[in-house]
C-alpha positions as CSV (number, residue, x, y, z in Angstrom):
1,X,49.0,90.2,-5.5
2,X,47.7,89.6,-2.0
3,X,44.2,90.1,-2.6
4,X,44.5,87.3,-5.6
5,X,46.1,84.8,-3.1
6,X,43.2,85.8,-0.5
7,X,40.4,85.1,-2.5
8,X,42.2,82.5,-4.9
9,X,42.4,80.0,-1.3
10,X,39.2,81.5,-0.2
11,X,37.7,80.0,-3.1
12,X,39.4,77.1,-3.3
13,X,39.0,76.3,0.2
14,X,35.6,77.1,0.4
15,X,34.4,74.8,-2.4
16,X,36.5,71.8,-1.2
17,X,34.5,72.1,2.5
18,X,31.0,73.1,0.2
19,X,31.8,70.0,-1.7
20,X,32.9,67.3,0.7
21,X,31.7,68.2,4.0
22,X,27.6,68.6,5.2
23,X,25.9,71.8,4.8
24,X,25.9,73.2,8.1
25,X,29.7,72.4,8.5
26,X,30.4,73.8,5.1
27,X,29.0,76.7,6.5
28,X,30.8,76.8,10.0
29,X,34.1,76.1,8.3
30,X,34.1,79.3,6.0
31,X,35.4,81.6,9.4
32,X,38.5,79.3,9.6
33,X,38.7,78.8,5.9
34,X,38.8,83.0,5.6
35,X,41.3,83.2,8.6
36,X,43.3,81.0,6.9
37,X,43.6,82.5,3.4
38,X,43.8,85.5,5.0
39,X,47.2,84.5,7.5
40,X,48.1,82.5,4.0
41,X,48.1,85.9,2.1
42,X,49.2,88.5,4.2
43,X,50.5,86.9,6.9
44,X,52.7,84.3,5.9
45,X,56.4,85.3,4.8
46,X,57.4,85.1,1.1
């Protein structure tokens, strides 16, 4: 269930700061975007 939260905000994430930000920051933000999902999936308590 996890891994579906992980990559569910990784995706989701990703394509918001693909979408509204410029390339090159869309492209710096995915590290925090994937630390994020990943403290959001594992991480966080339920």
């Amino acid at each position: 269930m996890e891994n579906k939260i992980f990559w569910g905000t990784f995706f989701v994430l990703g394509l918001a700061a693909d979408l509204f930000l410029p390339f090159w920051w869309g492209v710096g933000a995915t590290i925090p975007i994937a630390i994020f999902s990943w403290w959001f999936a594992y991480r966080r308590d339920w």
